[in-house]
C-alpha positions as CSV (number, residue, x, y, z in Angstrom):
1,X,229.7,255.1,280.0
2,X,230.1,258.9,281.3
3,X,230.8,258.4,284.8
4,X,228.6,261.2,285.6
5,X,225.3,258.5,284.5
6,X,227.1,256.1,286.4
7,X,225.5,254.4,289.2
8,X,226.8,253.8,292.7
9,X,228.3,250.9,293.6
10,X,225.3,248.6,294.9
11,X,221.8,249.9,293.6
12,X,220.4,249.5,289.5
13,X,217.7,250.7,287.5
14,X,214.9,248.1,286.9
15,X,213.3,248.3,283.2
16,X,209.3,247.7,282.9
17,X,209.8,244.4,282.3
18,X,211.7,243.7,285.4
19,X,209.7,246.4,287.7
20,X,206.2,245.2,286.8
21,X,207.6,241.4,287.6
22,X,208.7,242.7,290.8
23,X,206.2,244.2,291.7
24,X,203.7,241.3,290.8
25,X,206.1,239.9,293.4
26,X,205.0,242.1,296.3
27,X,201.0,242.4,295.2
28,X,200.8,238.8,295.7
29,X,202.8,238.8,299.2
30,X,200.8,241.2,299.9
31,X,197.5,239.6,299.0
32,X,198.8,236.4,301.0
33,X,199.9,238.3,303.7
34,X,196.1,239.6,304.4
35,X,194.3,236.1,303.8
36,X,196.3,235.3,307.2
37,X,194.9,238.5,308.8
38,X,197.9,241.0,308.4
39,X,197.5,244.6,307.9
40,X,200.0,246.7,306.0
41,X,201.9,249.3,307.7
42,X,204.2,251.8,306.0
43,X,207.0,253.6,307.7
44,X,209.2,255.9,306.3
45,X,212.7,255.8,304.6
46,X,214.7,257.8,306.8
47,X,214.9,258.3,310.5
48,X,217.0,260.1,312.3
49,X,220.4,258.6,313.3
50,X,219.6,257.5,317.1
51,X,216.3,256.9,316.6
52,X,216.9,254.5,314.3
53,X,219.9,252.8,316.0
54,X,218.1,252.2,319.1
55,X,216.2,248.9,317.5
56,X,219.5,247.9,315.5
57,X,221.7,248.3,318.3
58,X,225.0,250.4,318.9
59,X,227.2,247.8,317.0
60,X,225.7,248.9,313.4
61,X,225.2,252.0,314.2
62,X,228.5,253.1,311.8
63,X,227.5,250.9,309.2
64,X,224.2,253.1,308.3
65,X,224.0,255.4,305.2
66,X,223.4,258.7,307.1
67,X,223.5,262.5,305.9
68,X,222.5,265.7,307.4
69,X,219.3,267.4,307.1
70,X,220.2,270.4,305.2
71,X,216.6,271.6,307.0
72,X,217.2,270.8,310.8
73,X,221.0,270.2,310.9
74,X,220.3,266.9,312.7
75,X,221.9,263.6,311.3
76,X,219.5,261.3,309.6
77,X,220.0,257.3,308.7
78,X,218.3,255.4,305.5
79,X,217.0,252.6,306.8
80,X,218.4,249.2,306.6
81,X,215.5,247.4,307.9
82,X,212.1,248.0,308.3
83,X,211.3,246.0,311.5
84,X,212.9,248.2,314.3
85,X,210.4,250.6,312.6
86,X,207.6,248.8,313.5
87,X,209.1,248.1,316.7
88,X,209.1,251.9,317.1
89,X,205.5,252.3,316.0
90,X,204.1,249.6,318.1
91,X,205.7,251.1,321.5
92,X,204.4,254.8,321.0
93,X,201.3,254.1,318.3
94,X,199.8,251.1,318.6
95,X,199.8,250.5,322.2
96,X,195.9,250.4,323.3
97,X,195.5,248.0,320.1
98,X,194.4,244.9,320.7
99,X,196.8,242.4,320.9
100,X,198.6,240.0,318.9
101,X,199.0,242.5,316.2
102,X,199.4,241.1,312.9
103,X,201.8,243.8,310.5
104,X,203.4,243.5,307.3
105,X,205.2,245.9,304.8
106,X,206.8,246.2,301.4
107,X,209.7,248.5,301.0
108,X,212.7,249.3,300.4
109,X,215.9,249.7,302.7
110,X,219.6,249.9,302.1
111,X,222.5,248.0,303.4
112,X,225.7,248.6,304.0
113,X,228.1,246.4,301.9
114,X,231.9,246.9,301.6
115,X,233.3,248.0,298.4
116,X,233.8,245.0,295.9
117,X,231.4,242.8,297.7
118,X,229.6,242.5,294.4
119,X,226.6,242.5,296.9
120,X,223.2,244.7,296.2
121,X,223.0,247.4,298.7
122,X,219.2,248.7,297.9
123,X,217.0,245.6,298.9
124,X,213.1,245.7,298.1
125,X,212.3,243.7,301.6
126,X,208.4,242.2,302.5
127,X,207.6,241.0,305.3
128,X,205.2,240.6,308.8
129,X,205.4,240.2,312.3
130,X,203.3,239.0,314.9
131,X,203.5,241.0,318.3
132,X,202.5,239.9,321.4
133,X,202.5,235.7,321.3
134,X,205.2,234.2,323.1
135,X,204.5,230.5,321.8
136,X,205.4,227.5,319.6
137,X,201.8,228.2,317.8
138,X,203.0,231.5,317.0
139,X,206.2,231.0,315.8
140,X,205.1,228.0,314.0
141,X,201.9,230.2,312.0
142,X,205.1,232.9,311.2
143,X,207.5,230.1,309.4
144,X,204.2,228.5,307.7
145,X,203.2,232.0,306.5
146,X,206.7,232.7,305.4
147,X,206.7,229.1,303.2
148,X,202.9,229.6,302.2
149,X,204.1,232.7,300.5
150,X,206.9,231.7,298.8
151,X,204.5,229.0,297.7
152,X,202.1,231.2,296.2
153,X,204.9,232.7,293.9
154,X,205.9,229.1,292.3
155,X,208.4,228.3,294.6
156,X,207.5,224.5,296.0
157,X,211.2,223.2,296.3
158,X,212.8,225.0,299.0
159,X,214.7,224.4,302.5
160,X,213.8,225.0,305.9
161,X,216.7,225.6,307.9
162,X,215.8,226.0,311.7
163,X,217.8,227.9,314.9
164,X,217.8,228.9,318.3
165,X,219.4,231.5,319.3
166,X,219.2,230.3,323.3
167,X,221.6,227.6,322.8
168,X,224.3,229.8,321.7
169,X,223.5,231.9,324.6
170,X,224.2,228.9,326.9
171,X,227.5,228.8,325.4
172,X,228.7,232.6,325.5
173,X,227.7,233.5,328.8
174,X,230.4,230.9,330.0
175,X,233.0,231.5,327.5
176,X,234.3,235.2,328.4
177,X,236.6,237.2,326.6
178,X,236.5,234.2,323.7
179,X,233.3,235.5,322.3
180,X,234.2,237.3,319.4
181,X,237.0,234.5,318.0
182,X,234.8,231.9,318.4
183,X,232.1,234.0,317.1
184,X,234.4,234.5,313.8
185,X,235.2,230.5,313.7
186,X,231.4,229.6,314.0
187,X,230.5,231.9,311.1
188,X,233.0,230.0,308.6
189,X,231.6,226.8,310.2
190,X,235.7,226.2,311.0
191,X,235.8,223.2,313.3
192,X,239.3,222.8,314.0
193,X,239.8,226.8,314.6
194,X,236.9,226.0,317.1
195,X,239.1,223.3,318.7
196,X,242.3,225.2,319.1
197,X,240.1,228.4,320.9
198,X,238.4,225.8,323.1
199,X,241.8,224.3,323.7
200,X,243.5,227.1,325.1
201,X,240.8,228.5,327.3
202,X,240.6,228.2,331.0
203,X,236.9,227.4,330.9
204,X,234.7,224.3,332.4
205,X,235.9,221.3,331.3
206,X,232.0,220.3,330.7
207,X,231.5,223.6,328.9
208,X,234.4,222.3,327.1
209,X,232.9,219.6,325.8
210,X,229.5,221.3,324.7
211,X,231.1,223.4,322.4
212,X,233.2,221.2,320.9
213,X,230.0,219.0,320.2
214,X,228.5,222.0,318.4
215,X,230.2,220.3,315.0
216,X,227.9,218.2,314.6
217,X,224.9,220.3,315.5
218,X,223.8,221.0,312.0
219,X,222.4,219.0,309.4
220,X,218.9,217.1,308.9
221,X,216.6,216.6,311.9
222,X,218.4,213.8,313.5
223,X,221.0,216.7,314.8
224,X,218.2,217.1,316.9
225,X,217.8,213.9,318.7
226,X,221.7,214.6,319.5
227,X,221.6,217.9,320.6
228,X,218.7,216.9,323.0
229,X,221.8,214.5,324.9
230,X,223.3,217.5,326.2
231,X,220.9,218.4,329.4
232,X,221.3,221.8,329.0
233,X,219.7,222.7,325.1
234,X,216.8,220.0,326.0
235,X,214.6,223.0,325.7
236,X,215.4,224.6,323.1
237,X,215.4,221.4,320.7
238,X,212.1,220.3,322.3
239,X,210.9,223.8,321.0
240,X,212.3,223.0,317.6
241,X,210.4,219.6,317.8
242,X,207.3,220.9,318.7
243,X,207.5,223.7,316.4
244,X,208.0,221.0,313.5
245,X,205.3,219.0,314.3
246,X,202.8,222.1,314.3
247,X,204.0,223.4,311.0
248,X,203.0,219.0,309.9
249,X,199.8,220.1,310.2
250,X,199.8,223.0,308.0
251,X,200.9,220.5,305.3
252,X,203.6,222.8,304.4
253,X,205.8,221.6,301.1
254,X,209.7,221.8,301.7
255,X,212.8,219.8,303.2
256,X,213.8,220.8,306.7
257,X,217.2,220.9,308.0
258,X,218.5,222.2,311.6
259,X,221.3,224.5,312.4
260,X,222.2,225.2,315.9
261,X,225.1,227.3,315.6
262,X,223.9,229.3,313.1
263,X,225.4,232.7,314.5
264,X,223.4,235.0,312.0
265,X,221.3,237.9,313.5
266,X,222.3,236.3,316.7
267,X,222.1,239.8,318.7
268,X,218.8,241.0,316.9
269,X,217.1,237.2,317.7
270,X,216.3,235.8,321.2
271,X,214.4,232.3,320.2
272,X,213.3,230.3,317.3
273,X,215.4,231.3,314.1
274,X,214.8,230.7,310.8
275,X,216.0,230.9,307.1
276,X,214.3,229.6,304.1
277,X,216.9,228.0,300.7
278,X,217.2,227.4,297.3
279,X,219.4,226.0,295.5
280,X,218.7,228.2,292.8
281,X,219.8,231.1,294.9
282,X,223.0,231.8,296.5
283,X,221.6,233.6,299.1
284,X,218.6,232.9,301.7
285,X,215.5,234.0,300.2
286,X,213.7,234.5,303.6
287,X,215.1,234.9,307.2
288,X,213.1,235.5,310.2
289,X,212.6,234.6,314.1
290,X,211.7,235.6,317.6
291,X,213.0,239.0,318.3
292,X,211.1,239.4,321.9
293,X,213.5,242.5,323.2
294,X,213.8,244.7,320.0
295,X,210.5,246.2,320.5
296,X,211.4,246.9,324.4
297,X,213.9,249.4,323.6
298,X,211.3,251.5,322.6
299,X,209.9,251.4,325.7
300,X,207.2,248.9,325.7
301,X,207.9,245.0,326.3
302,X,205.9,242.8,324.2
303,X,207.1,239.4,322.3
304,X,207.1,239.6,318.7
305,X,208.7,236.9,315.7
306,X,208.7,237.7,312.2
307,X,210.4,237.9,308.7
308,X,211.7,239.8,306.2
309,X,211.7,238.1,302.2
310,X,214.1,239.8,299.8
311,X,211.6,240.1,296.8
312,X,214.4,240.7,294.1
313,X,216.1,237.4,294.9
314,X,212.7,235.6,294.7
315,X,212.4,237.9,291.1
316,X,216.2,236.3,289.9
317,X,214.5,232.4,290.3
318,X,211.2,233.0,289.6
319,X,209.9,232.4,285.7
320,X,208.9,235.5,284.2
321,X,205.3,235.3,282.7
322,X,205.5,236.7,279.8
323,X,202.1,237.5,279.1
324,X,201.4,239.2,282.1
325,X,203.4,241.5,281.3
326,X,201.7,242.2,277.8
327,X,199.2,244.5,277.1
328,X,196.0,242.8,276.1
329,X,195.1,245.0,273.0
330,X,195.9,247.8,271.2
331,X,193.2,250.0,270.1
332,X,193.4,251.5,266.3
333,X,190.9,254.1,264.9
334,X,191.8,254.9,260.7
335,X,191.4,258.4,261.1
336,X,190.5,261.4,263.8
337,X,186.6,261.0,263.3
338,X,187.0,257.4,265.1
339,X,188.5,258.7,268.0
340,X,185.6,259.3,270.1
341,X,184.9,255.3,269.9
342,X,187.9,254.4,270.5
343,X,188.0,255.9,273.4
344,X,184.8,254.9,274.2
345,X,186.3,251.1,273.5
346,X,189.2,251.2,275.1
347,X,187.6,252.9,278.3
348,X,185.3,250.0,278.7
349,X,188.2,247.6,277.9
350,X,189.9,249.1,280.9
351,X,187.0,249.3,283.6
352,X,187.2,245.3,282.7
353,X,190.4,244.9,283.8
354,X,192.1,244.7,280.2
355,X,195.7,246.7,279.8
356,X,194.6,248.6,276.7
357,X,197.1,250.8,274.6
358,X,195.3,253.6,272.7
359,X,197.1,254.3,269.5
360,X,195.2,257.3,267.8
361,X,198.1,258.6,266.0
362,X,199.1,255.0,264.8
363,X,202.4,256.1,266.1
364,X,202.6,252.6,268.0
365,X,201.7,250.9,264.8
366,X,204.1,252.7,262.3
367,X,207.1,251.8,264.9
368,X,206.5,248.1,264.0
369,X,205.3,245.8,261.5
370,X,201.8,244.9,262.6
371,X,202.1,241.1,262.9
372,X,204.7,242.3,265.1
373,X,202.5,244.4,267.0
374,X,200.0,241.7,267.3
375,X,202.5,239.5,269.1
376,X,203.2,242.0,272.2
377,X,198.9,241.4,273.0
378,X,197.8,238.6,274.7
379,X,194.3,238.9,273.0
380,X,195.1,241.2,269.9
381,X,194.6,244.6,268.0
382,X,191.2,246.6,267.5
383,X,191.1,248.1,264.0
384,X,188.3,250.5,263.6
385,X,187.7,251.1,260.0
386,X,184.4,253.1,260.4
387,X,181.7,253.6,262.8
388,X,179.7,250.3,261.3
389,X,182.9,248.1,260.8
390,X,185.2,247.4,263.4
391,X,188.1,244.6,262.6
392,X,189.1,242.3,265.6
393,X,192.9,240.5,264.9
394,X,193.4,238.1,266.9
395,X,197.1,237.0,268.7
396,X,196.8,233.6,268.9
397,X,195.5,232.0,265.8
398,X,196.3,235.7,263.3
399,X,192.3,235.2,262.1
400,X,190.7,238.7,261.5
401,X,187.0,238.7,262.7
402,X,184.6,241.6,261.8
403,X,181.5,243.1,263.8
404,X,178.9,245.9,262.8
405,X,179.2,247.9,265.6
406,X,181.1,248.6,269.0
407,X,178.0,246.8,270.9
408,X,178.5,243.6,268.6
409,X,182.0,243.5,269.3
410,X,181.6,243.8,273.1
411,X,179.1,241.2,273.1
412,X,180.3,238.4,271.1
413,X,183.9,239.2,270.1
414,X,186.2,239.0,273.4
């Protein structure tokens, strides 16, 4: 290909196909989203560079895709996720709302990926949050939205893998200048490298033996009738516990597992984490939890939890329906003189919700064979022969019905 029609490394084009399946995807989110009470919100795609990096923290502030504004001068970020955004809009525009709010959004944001990561950098994210509950209810009615709406798209076997964030924080705050190598070990789940750190450090000897009991905090949900031994996570799995036995009652459908050294997010989370599997999928196709201080740096203190669902990886497992993405008919007048009934048919066709192509030139028609044609509509094609013979062919079955008039036709043949 001519390198100058080249792509960069990271983003694609998506054909109708594929973008009317995706978006299908975020309608019904969407849809789902506001049966629990949550209103959309839509923020924008850029920001400038420290405004944005105040809710993702100094730390990624070098991994943005930023450029100057060849109108102001000033240094502007894409975004690379929409909830610090709302963060920023709840703490200077929606602070005499009542409160909990309950947001969600559809957009798109853009990672930063190294170069040969093979990874997508353009992500088309959904997702709400629920600001102002600090509770188990709340965080419980987040994860059950989260699985409800991976329901309502099909998806029935998936994994619950549960978090908190506070037991790591028990174990960093006495473990110094270790941090970021045990940090490193953690992330490849690498038990013995977390031995040797532990090992050679001059911390408690009780500490000591806390971390080193963190190999065996992950797994089903017996990790945490173990993990409630050691005194000091007791509330954080008793959380967990309670948090599971809420989401009993909304009869969700999925497996649960625990992780409590799951490191991910671990400076954007403060509670209750959360990450929802397939094994269909390589990656998660949901992560989420409580993020009670991200909306503080903005300058108003309120609790918040949330998600964010990456809609193309639910698109990759998802079965495409094939007739949803067909039109429903095609519309054919024989000559010019027909064309102010055809319009008048396929107008009405539309204001019923039918996808109606209008082929008035037969241009659609002479491109293919028309039992071909006949097989891209879900109902079929609409030959009008004359003002007092209009022929119906119909998809399904191939029969070809006739009616006197449009009024006949309306009535009696769809």
């Amino acid at each position: 290909m001519n390198k100058f029609l080249a792509l960069p490394q990271g983003v694609k084009d998506f054909g109708p196909e594929k973008a009317e399946d995706l978006c299908r995807i975020e309608e019904s989110l969407l849809e789902e989203y506001s049966r629990w009470g949550y209103k959309r919100v839509i923020t924008p795609l850029f920001e400038y560079l420290d405004t944005i990096s105040v809710g993702l923290g100094s730390d990624l502030k070098h991994k943005l895709m930023k450029f100057v504004d060849p109108s102001t001068g000033e240094v502007v970020a894409l975004r690379p996720d929409i909830t610090p955004q709302i963060g920023r809009i709840v703490s200077t525009q929606l602070k005499d709302y009542n409160y909990p709010l309950r947001l969600c959004y559809c957009g798109r944001v853009v990672k930063f990926e190294e170069k040969g990561s093979g990874k997508e950098r353009e992500i088309f994210q959904s997702g709400c949050e629920l600001i102002g509950l600090k509770s188990e209810d709340a965080d419980s009615e987040i994860i059950a939205l989260a699985l409800k709406s991976l329901n309502r798209l099909g998806l029935k076997k998936v994994v619950l893998d549960l978090g908190h964030v506070g037991i790591l924080n028990i174990i960093f705050e006495n473990i110094g200048d270790l941090k970021n190598v045990l940090v490193s070990a953690l992330k490849k789940k690498d038990q013995e490298e977390v031995r040797k750190i532990i090992k050679r450090s001059k911390i408690d000897k009780e500490i000591k033996k806390v971390v080193l009991s963190l190999s065996e905090l992950y797994g089903d949900r017996s990790v945490l009738d173990k993990a409630k031994k050691i005194e000091q996570f007791r509330p954080f799995v008793s959380e967990l516990q309670n948090i599971i036995n809420i989401l009993s009652e909304y009869k969700i459908e999925c497996d649960i597992s625990v992780d409590l050294v799951d490191i991910k997010g671990f400076n954007y989370y403060t509670g209750v984490t959360f990450e929802i599997l397939s094994e269909d999928a390589p990656a998660p196709l949901l992560v989420g939890g409580r993020y009670d201080g991200l909306v503080g740096r903005y300058g108003y203190n309120v609790p918040a939890t949330g998600f964010a669902i990456d809609a193309e990886a639910i698109l990759s497992i998802t079965k495409t329906h094939i007739e949803d993405n067909q039109v429903h008919f095609i519309v054919i007048p024989k000559n010019l003189e027909l064309r102010k009934e055809a319009i008048r048919l396929a107008e009405w066709l539309r204001s019923s919700g039918f996808k109606v192509i209008l082929d008035i030139n037969k241009n659609f028609a002479r491109s293919v064979k028309l039992n071909k044609a006949n097989s891209l509509t879900t109902y079929g094609i609409i030959k009008l022969e004359s003002p007092t013979k209009i022929k119906l062919i119909e998809s399904r079955s191939g029969v070809s019905r006739e009616f006197s008039n449009l009024e006949e036709l309306l009535k009696g043949g769809i």
